[in-house]
Every structure is written in structure tokens, then in C-alpha cells.
C-alpha positions as CSV (number, residue, x, y, z in Angstrom):
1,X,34.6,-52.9,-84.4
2,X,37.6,-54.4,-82.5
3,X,35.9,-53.2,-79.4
4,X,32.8,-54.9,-80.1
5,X,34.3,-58.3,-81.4
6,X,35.8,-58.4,-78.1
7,X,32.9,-57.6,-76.1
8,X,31.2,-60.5,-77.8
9,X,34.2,-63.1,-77.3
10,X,33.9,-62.1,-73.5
11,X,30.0,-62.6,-73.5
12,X,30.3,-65.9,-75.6
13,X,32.9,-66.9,-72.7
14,X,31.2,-66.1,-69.8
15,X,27.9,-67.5,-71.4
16,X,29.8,-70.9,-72.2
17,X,31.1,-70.6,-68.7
18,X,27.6,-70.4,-67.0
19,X,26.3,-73.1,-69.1
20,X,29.3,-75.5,-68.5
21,X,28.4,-74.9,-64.7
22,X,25.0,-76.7,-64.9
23,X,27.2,-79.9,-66.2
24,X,28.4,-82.2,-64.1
25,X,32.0,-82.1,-63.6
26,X,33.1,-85.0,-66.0
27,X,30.8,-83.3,-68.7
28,X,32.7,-80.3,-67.9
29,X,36.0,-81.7,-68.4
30,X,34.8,-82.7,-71.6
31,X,33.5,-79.2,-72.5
32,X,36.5,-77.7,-71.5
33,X,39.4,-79.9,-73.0
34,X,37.2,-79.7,-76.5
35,X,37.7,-76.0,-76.4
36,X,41.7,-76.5,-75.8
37,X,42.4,-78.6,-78.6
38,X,40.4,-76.3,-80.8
39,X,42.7,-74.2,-79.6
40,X,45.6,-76.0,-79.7
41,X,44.9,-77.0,-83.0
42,X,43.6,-73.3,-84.1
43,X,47.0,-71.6,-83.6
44,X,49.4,-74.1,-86.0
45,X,46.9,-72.9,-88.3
46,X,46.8,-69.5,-87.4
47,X,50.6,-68.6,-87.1
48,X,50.4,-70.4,-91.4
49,X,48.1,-67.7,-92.7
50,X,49.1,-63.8,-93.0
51,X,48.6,-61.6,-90.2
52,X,46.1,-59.8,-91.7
53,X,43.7,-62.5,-92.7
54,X,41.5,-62.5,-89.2
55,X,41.6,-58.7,-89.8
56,X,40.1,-58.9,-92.8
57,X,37.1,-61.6,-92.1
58,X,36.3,-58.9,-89.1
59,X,35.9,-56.5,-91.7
60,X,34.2,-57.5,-94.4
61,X,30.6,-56.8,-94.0
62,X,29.3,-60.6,-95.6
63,X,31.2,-62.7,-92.9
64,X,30.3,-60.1,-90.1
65,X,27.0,-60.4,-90.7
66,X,26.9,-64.2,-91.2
67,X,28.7,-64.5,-87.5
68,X,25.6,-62.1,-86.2
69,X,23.2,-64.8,-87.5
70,X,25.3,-67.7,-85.8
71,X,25.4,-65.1,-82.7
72,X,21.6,-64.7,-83.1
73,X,20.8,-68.8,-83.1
74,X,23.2,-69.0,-80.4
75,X,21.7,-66.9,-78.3
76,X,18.0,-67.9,-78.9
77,X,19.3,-71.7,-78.2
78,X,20.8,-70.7,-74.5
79,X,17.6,-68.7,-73.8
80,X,15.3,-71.8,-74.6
81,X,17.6,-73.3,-72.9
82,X,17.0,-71.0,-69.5
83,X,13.2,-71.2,-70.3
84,X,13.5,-75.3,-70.2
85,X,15.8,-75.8,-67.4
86,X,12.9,-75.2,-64.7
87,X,10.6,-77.8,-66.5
88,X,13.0,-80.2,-67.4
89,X,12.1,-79.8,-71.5
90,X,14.4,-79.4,-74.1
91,X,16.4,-81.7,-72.6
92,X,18.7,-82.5,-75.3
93,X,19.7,-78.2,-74.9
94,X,21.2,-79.2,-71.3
95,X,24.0,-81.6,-73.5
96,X,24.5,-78.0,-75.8
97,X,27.7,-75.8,-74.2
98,X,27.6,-73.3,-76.9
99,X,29.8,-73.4,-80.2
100,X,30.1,-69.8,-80.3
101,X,33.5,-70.0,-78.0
102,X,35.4,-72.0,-80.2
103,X,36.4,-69.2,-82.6
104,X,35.4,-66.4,-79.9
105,X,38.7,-68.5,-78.4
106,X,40.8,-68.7,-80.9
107,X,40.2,-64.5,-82.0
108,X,41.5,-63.6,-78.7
109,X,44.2,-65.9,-79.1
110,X,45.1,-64.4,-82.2
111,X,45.2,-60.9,-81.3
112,X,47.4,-62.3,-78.3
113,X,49.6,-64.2,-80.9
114,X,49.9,-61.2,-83.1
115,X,50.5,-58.6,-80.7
116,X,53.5,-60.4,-79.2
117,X,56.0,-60.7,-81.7
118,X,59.2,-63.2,-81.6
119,X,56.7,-65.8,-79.6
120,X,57.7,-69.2,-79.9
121,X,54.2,-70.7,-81.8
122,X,54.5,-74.0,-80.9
123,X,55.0,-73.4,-77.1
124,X,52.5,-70.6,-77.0
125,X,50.1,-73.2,-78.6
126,X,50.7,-75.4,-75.7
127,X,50.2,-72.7,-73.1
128,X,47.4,-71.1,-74.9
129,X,45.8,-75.0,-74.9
130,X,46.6,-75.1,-71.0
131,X,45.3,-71.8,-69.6
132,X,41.9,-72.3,-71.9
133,X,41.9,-75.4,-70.3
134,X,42.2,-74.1,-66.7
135,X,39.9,-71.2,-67.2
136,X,37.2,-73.1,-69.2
137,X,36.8,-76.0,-66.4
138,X,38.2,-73.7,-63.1
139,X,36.0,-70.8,-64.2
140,X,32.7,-73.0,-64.8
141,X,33.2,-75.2,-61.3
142,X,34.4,-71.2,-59.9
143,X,30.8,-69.6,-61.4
144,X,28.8,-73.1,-59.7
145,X,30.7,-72.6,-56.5
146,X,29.9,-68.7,-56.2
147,X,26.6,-69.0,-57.5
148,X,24.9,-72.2,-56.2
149,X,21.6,-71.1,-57.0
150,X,20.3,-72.5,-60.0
151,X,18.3,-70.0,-60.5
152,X,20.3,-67.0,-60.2
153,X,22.7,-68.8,-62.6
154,X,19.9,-69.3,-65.2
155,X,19.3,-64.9,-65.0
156,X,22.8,-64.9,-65.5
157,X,22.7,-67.0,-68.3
158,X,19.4,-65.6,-69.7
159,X,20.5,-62.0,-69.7
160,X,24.5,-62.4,-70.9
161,X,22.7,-63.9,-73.8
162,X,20.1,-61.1,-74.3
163,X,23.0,-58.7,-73.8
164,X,25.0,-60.7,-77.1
165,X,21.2,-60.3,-79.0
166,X,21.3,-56.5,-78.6
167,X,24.8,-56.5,-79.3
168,X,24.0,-58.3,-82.8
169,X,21.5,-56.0,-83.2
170,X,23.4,-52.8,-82.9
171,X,26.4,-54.4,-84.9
172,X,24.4,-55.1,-87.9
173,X,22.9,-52.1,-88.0
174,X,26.7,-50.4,-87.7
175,X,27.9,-52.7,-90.9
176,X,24.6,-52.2,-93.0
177,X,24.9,-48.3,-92.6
């Protein structure tokens, strides 16, 4: 299951990525620094709870498959999303960067915090804030930069998300069974 939680933080990422690359860069920014307090904030709260607890929300079968309905809407929202971008409809969905990387985030900080014992929590907050900072905005303006068709970006978009569908899909079939 760990391998699969992970799979879907790095989808959720690359899909908030993609879409923060359609922004303009100020909107960006915005996306991006959002995403590092949540972090910044997440951790305090992290580091007060047992080490266990994020283990055990990843495996109990109610909350897994409540995050594989949240997946589901998420993904359906970036593919109308892809499908409205040509057109210009569903323009309030081009203000929408995806909510699903705020606790995709903070999991792989977590498993980062709790692997690493004798960390100093407040400055690995700090530094965990930072680098999601860096990678959120550098990796969306990187992704625009590599990929200055639209188009090609949209695909991209279109299929990460189709990709986190299946992978709802085949995970709630793993925790019903």
C-alpha cells in the first residue's frame, strides 16, 4: 500500500505541477507558496501526534477509500479541465491548482520526518517549507519552459490524471477484497 500511496503523491505532484504551468507566474507564486505554508504549518502538527498515526489513516480501509473518492473528483475536475482549456469554458477550472497536493505534500514529508530520526522539527519545517516552495514554482515555470506547447501539456495533464483514476480504481478494489 506504501507503494501505491506514493505513486499517487508523485502523480498528484506532477499533475499540480502541469496545471500550475498554465498560470501566469504571479498566480504561480501564489499556488506554490500556499502549498509551503501547508507545509510549514503541517509538520508542527505532525512531529505533536504519534508516529504511527499517518500509518494508521493509510490503513484503515474507511479513510482509504474516502481519499479514493477525493482522488476520483480530483481527477474528473483536471480532465474537464483539459476538455475546457481549448474552448475557453469552464473558465473558473483554470483558477483550480488541485487540492489533492496539499496532504500528498505533507505524507511525503512525513515519511521523510519519520525516517530521519534526531531531526531538528522546527528547522526541517523551515527547509521542508523552502524546497516545496522551490520545486512547486521552479518545477511548474521548468514543465512550461520544456513543454511550451499547450497542447502537449494538456495530454500530459489529461493522461497523469487518467493514470491517478486507474490507480483509484485498482486501490479500491485491493482494500474491498
Amino acid at each position: 500500500m506504501t507503494v501505491l500511496l506514493t505513486l499517487v503523491a508523485l502523480l498528484s505532484l506532477l499533475s499540480f505541477l502541469l496545471k500550475c504551468s498554465f498560470f501566469p507566474r504571479g498566480w504561480t507564486a501564489v499556488a506554490a507558496l500556499a502549498l509551503a505554508l501547508a507545509v510549514r504549518l503541517a509538520i508542527p502538527w505532525l512531529v505533536r501526534q504519534p508516529a504511527g498515526l499517518v500509518a494508521d489513516w493509510t490503513s484503515t480501509p474507511g479513510r482509504m477509500l474516502d481519499g479514493a473518492v477525493c482522488i476520483v473528483l480530483e481527477a474528473v475536475l483536471m480532465m474537464a479541465f483539459c476538455f475546457g482549456r481549448p474552448s475557453g469554458r469552464l473558465r473558473l477550472l483554470s483558477l483550480y491548482p488541485g487540492l489533492l497536493v496539499f496532504p500528498a505534500a505533507c505524507w511525503g514529508w512525513d515519511q521523510l520526518l519519520f525516517a530521519r530520526p534526531g531531526i531538528h522539527f522546527d528547522r526541517f519545517a523551515w527547509i521542508a517549507a523552502l524546497v516545496t516552495l522551490a520545486v512547486a514554482f521552479g518545477g511548474s515555470r521548468l514543465l512550461a519552459r520544456l513543454v511550451p506547447d499547450e497542447a502537449t501539456r494538456l495530454e500530459g495533464l489529461f493522461l497523469i490524471n487518467l493514470f491517478l483514476l486507474l490507480l483509484c480504481v485498482a486501490a479500491t478494489g485491493a482494500i474491498t477484497f
